[in-house]
N, CA, C and O atoms as a GROMACS GRO file, in nm:
protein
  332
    1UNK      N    1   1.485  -0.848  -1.685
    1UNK     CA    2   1.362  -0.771  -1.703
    1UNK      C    3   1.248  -0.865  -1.737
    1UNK      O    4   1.257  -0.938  -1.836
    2UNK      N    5   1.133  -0.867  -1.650
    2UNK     CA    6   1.028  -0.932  -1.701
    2UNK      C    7   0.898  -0.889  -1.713
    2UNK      O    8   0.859  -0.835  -1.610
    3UNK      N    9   0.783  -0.895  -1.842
    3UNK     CA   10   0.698  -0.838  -1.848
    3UNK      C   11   0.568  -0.877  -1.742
    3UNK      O   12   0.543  -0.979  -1.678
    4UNK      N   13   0.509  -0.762  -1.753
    4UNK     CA   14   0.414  -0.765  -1.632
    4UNK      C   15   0.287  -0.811  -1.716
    4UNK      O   16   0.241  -0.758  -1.817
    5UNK      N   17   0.222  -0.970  -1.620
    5UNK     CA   18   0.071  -1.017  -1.712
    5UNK      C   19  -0.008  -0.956  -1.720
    5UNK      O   20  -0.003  -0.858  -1.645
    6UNK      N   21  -0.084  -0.964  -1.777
    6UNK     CA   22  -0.233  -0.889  -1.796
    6UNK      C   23  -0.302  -0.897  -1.680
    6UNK      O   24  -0.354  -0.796  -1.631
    7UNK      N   25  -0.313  -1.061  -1.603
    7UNK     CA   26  -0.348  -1.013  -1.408
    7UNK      C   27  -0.319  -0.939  -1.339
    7UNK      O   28  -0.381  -0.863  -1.265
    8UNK      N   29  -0.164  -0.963  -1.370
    8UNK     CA   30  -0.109  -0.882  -1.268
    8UNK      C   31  -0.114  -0.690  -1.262
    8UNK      O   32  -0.080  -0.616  -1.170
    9UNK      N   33  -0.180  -0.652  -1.423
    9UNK     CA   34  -0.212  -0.542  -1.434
    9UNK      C   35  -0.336  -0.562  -1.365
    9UNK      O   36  -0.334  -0.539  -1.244
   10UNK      N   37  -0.460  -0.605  -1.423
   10UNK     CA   38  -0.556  -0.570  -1.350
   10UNK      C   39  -0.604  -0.635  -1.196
   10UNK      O   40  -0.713  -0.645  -1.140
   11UNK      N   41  -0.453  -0.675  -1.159
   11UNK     CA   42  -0.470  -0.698  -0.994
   11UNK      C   43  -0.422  -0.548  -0.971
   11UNK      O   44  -0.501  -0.468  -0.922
   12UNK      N   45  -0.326  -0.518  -0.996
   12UNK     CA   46  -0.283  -0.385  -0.991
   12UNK      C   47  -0.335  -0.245  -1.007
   12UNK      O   48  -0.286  -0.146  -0.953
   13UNK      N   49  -0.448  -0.248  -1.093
   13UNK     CA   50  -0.538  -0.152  -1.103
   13UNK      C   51  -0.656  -0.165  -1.027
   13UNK      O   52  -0.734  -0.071  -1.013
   14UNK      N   53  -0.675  -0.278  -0.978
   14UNK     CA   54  -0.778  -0.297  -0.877
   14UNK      C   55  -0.769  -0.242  -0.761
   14UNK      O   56  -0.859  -0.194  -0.692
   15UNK      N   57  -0.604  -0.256  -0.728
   15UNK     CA   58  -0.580  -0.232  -0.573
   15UNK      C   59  -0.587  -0.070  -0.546
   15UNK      O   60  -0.566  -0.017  -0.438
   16UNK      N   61  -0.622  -0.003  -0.671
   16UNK     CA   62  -0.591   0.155  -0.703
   16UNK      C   63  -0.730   0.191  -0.648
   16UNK      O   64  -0.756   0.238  -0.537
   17UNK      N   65  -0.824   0.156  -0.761
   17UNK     CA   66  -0.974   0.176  -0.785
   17UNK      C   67  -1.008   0.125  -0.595
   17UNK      O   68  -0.960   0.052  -0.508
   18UNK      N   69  -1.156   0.251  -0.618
   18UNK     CA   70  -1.195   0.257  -0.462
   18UNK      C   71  -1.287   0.091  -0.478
   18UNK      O   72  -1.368   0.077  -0.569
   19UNK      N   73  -1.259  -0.023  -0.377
   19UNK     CA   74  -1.335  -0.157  -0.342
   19UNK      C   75  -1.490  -0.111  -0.285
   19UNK      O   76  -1.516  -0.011  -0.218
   20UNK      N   77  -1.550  -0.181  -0.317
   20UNK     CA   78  -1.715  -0.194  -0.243
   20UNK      C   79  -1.697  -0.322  -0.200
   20UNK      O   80  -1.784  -0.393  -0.253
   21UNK      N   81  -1.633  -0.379  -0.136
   21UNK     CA   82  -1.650  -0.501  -0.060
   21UNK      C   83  -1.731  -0.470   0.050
   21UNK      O   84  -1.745  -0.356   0.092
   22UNK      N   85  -1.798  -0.590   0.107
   22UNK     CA   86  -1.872  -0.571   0.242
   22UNK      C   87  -1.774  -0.553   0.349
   22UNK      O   88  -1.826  -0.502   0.448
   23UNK      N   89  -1.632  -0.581   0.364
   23UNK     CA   90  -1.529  -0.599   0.458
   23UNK      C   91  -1.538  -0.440   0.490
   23UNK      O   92  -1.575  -0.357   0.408
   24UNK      N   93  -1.490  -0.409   0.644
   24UNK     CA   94  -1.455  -0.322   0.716
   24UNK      C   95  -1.357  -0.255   0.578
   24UNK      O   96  -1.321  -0.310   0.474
   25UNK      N   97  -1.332  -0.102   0.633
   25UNK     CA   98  -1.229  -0.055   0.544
   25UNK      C   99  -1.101  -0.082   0.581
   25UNK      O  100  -1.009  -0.096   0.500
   26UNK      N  101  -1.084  -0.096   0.760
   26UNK     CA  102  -0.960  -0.086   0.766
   26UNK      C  103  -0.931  -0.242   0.774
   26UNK      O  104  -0.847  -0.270   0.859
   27UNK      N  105  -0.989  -0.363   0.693
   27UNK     CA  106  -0.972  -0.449   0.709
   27UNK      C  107  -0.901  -0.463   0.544
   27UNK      O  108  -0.787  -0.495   0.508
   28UNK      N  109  -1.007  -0.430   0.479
   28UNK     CA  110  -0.982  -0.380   0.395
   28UNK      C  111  -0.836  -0.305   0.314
   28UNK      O  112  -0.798  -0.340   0.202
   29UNK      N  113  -0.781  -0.219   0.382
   29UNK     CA  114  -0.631  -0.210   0.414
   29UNK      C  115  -0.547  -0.241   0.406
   29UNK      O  116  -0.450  -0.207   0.337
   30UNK      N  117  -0.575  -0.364   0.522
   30UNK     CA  118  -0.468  -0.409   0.572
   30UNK      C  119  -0.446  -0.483   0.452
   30UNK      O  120  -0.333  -0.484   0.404
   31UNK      N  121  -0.575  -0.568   0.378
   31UNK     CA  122  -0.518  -0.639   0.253
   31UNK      C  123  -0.461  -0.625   0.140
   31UNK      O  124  -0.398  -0.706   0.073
   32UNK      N  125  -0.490  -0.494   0.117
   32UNK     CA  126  -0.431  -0.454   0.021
   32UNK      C  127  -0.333  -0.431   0.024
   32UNK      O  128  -0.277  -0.496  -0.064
   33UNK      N  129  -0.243  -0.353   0.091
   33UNK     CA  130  -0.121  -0.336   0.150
   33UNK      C  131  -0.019  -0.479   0.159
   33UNK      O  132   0.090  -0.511   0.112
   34UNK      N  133  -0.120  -0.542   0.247
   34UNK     CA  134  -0.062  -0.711   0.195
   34UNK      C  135  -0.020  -0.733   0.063
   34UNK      O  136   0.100  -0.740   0.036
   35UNK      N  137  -0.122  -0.746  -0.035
   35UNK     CA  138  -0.107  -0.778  -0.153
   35UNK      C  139  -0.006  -0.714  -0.234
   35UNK      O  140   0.055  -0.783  -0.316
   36UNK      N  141   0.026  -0.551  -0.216
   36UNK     CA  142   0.095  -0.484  -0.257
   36UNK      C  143   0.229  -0.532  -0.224
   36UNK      O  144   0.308  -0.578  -0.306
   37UNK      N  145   0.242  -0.523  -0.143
   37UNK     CA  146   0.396  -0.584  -0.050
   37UNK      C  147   0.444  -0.736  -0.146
   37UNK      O  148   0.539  -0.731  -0.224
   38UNK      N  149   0.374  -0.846  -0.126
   38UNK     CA  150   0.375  -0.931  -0.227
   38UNK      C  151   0.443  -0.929  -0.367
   38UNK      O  152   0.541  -0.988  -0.411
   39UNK      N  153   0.339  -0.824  -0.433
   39UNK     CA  154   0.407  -0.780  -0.537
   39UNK      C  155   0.538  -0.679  -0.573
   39UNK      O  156   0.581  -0.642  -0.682
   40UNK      N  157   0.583  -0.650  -0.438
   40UNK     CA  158   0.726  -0.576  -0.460
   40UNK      C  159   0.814  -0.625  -0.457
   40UNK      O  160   0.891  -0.560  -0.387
   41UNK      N  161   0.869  -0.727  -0.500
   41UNK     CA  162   0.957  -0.802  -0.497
   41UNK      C  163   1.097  -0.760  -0.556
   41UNK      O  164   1.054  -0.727  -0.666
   42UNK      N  165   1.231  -0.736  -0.564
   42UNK     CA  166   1.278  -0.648  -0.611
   42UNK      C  167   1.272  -0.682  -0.818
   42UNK      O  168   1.284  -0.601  -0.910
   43UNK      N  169   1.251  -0.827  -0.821
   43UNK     CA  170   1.286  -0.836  -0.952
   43UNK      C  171   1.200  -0.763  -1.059
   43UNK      O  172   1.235  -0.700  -1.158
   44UNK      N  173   1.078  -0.791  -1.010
   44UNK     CA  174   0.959  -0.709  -1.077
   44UNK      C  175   1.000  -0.559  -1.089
   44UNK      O  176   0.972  -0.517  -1.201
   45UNK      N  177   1.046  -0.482  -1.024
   45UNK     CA  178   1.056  -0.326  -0.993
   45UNK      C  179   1.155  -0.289  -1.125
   45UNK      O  180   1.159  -0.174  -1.169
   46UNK      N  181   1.242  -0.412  -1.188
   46UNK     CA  182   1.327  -0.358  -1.307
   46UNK      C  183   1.250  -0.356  -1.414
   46UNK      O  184   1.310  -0.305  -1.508
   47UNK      N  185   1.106  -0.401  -1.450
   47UNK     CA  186   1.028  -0.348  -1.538
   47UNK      C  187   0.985  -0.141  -1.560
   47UNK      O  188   0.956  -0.073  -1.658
   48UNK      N  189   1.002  -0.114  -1.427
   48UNK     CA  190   0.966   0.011  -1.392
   48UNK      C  191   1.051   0.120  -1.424
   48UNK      O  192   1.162   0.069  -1.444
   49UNK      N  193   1.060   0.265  -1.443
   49UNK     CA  194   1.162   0.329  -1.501
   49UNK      C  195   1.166   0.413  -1.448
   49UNK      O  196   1.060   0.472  -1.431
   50UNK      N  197   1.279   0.465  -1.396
   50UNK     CA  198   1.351   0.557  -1.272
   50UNK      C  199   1.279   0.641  -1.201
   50UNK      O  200   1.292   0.665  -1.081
   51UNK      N  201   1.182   0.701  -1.297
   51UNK     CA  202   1.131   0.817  -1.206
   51UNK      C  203   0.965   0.713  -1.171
   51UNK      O  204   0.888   0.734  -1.077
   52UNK      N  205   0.959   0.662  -1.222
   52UNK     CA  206   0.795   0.554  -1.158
   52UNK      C  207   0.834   0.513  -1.032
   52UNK      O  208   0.756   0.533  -0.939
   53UNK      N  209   0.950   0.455  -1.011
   53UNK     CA  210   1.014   0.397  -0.905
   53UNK      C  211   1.009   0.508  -0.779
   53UNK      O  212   0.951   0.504  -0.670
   54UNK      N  213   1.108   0.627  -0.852
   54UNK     CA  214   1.074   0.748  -0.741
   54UNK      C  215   0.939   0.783  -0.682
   54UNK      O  216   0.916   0.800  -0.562
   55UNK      N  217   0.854   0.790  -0.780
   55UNK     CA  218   0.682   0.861  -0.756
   55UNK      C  219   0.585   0.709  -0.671
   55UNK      O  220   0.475   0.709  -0.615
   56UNK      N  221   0.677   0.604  -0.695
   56UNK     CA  222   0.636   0.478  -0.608
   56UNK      C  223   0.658   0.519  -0.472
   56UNK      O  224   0.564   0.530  -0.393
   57UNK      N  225   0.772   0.540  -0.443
   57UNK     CA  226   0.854   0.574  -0.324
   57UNK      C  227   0.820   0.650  -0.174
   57UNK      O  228   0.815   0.629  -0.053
   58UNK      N  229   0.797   0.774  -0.296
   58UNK     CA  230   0.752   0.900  -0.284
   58UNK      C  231   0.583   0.868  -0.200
   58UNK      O  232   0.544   0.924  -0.098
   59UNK      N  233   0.533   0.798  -0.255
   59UNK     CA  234   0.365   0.771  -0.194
   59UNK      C  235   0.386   0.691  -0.096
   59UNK      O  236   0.326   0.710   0.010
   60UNK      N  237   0.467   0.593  -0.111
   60UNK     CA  238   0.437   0.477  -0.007
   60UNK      C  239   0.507   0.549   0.135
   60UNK      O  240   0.479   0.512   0.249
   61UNK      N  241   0.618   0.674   0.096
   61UNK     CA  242   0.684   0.680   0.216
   61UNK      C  243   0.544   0.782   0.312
   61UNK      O  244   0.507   0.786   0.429
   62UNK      N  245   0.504   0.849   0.188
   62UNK     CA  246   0.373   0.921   0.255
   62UNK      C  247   0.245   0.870   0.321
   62UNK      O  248   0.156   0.947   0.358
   63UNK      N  249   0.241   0.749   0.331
   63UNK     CA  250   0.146   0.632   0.345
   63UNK      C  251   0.185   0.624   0.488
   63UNK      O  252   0.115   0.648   0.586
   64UNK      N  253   0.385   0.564   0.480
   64UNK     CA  254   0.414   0.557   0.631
   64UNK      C  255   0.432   0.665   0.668
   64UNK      O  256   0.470   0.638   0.782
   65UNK      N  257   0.436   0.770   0.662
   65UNK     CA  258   0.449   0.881   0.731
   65UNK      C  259   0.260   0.909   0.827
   65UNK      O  260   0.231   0.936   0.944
   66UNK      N  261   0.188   0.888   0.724
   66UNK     CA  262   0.074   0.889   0.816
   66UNK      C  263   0.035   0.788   0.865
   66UNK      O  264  -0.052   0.812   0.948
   67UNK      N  265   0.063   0.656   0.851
   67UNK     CA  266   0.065   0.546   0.984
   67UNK      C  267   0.121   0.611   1.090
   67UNK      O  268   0.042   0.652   1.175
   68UNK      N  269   0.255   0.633   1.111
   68UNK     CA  270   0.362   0.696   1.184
   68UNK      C  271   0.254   0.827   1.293
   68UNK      O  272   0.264   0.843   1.415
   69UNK      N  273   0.169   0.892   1.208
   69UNK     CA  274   0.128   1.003   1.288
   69UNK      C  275   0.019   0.901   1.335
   69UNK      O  276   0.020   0.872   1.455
   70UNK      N  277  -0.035   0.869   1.290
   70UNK     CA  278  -0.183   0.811   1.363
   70UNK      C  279  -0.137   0.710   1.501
   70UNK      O  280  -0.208   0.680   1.598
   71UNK      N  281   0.007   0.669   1.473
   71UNK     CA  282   0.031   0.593   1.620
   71UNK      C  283   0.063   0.672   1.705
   71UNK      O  284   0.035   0.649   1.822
   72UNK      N  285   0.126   0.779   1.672
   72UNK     CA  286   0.184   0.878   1.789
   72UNK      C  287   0.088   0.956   1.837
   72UNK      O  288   0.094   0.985   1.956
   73UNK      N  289  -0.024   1.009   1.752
   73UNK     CA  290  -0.140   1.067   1.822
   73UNK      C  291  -0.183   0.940   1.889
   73UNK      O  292  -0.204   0.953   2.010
   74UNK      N  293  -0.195   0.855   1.854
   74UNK     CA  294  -0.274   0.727   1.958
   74UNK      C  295  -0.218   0.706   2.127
   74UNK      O  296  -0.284   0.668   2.224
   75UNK      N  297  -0.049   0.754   2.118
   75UNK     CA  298  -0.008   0.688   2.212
   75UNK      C  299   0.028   0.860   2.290
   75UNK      O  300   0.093   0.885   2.392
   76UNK      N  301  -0.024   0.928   2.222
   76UNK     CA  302  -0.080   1.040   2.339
   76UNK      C  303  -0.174   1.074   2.360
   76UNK      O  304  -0.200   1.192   2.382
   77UNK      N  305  -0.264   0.971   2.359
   77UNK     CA  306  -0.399   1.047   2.380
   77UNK      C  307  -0.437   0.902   2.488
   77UNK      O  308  -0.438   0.783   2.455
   78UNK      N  309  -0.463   0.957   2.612
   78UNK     CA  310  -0.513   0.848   2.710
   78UNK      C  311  -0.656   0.740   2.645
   78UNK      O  312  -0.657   0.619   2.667
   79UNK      N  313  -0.786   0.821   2.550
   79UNK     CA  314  -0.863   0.719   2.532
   79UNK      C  315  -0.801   0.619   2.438
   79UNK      O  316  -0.887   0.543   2.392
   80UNK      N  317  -0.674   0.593   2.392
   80UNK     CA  318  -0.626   0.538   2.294
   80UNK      C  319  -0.574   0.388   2.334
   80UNK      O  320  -0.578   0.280   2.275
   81UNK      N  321  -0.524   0.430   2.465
   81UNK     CA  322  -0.416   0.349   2.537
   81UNK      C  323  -0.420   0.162   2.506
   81UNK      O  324  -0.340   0.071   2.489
   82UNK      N  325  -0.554   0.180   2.510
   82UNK     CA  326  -0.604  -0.006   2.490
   82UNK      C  327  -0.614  -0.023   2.336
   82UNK      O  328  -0.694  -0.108   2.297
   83UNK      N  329  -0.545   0.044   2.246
   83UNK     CA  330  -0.582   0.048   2.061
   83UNK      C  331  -0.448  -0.114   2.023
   83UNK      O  332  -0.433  -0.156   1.908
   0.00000   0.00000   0.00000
């Protein structure tokens, strides 16, 4: 079990809070998601407690679930074809 730094909280609460960067949003995104991924490492996740883990889970699978739709509407819809 290892404790989580004080960065790594407020990298973590950053990635929550809505960004005003000048970057595109969906550029935007993509980094965060990056960064997130990074930080999932499995060792870190034993700081976390059973049901955080679940309600983690629970969002991110809802995250891919709407990637998942936004490609399949893409790849039926002819103006999409070149995305």
């Amino acid at each position: 079990s290892r404790t989580v730094s004080t960065d790594e909280e407020r990298f973590a609460s950053d990635l929550i809070e809505p960004v005003t960067l000048d970057t595109p949003l969906s550029k935007n995104l993509v980094a965060q998601i990056s960064a997130l991924a990074l930080q999932l490492d499995s060792e870190d996740l034993y700081s976390y407690t059973g049901s955080q883990l679940f309600e983690m889970h629970e969002k991110l699978g809802t995250m891919a679930n709407s990637i998942i739709r936004n490609l399949q509407s893409r790849w039926r819809s002819p103006a999409h074809e070149n995305s």
